[in-house]
N, C-alpha and C positions, 0 to 999 in steps of 0.2 A: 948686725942682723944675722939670726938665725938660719939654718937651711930650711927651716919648716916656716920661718917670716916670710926669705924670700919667693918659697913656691905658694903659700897663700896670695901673695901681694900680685904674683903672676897672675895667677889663676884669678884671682878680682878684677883685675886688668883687663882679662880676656874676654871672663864673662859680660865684662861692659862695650867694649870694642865688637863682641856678639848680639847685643841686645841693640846698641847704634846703629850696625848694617840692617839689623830687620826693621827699625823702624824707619830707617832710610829708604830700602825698599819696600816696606808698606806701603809709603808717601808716594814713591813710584806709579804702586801699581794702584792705588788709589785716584792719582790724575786719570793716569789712564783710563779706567775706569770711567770718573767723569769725564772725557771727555766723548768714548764708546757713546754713552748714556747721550751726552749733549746730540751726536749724531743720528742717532736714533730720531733724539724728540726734531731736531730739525729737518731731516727728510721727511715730514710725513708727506701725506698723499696730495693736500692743500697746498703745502709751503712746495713741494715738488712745481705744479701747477702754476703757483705764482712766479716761481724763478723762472719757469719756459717762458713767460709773457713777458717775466724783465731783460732777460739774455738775448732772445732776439727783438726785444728794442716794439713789441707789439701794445703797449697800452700808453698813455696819456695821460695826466693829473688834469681833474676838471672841480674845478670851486664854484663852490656854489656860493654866491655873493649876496643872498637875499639875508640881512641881519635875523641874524638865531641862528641859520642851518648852515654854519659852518659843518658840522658833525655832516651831513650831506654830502660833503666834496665825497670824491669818488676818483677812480682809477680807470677811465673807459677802454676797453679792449678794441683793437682795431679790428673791423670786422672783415674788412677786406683779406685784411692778413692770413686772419685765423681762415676764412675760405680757401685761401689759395695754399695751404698747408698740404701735403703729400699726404697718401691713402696711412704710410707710417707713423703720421702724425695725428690721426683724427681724434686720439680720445682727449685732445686740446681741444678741439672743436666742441664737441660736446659739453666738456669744464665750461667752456666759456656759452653757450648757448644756455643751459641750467643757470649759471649764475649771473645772466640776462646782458653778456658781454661787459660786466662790471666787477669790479675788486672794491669793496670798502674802505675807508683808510682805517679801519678798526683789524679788518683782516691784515692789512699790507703789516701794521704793528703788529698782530701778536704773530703771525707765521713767518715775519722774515727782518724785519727793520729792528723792530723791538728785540727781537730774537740777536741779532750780529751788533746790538749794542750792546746787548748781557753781557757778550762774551767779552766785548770791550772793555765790561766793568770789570769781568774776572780777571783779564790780566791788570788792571789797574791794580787790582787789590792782591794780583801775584797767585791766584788761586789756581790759574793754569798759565804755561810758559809760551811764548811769544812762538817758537817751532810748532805743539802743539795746534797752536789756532792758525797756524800759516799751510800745515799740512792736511789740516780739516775743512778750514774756511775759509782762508784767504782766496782760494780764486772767485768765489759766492761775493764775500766781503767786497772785491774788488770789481766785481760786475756790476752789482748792485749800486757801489758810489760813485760810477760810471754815467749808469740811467741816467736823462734828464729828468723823464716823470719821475723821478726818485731826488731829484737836485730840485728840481721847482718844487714839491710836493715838501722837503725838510724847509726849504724859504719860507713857503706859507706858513707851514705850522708855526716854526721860528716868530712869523709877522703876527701872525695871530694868538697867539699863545693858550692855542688849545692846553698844552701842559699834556699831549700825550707822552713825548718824551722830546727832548729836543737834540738827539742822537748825537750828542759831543763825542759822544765816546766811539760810539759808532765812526764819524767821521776822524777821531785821530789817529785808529787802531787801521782805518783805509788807508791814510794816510802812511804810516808806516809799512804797509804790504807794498804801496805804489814806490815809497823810494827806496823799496829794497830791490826793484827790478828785475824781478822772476820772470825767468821767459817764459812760462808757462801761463802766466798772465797775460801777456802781449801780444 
C-alpha cells in the first residue's frame, strides 16, 4: 500500500468512526428528549390531582354492578379526608368538590394507569432504558401499584374485560422497580 492508500484509508476510517459518535449521541439526546416530553405530558394539572388522591391512599374503586354500566364504576374520593386536609392543601379540596368527589375510570386511564403502562411498553420495545423510567417514574409507578383502589380496580377490569387495557405491562415494569429496592421508594 501506498502513503496516499494508507492516509485515504485513515481518513475513511475516521470519518466513519465521526459519523458513529454523532449518531450515537443523536440517539442519546433523542431519549432524552423523549422522555423531557413524556414528563411534561405526565405532570399535567389532572394527572397531578389524581396522584394526590392515590399517594395518600384518599379514594376507593366503586363498581357499579347493574349489567351494561360497568363503564359507570368510578373512583370515589374520601370526603372526610379531603376535609380534613391543611389550609396548604386546599386546592385538592376544591379538584375534588368540582369533580363531585369522583375520578372516572376513563380519567384514572388516560392520566395515569394507561399513561405508566405506555411507558411499560417503551421499555418492552427498548424505546427508552430501564434508569430512564426508574429516575422519572419509578417512585409514581411504584405508588400507584401499591394502591388498593388501583389493585381491586386492575382485578375488575381483568374480570370483566372491559378491554381498557389490562395493565400487564404496567404491573411487570412495577414489579421490576419493587425488586430493585430503592430506598427512596420505601
Amino acid at each position: 500500500m501506498t502513503n496516499i492508500e494508507i492516509i485515504t484509508t485513515a481518513i475513511a476510517f475516521l470519518s466513519l468512526l465521526t459519523v458513529m459518535y454523532q449518531l450515537w449521541n443523536n440517539t442519546r439526546v433523542t431519549k432524552a428528549d423523549f422522555i423531557y416530553r413524556l414528563r411534561n405530558d405526565f405532570y399535567s394539572k389532572k394527572s397531578k390531582f389524581i396522584m394526590f388522591f392515590i399517594e395518600y391512599d384518599f379514594i376507593d374503586f366503586k363498581e357499579n354492578k347493574e349489567k351494561g354500566k360497568n363503564y359507570d364504576s368510578y373512583f370515589a374520593i374520601d370526603k372526610n379526608k379531603v376535609k380534613s386536609l391543611s389550609e396548604q392543601f386546599k386546592v385538592f379540596e376544591t379538584f375534588a368538590e368540582k369533580s363531585d368527589y369522583t375520578i372516572h375510570i376513563q380519567d384514572m386511564d388516560n392520566y395515569v394507569l394507561g399513561y405508566l403502562n405506555d411507558i411499560g411498553e417503551y421499555y418492552k420495545k427498548r424505546i427508552i432504558d430501564f434508569d430512564y423510567i426508574f429516575n422519572s417514574f419509578g417512585y409514581y409507578i411504584v405508588r400507584v401499584s401499591e394502591n388498593q383502589a388501583i389493585k381491586d380496580y386492575i382485578k375488575w377490569d381483568r374480570n370483566v374485560k372491559l378491554c381498557i387495557n389490562d395493565y400487564k405491562l404496567f404491573d411487570k415494569i412495577a414489579d421490576k422497580f419493587k425488586s430493585k429496592n430503592h430506598k427512596c421508594f420505601f
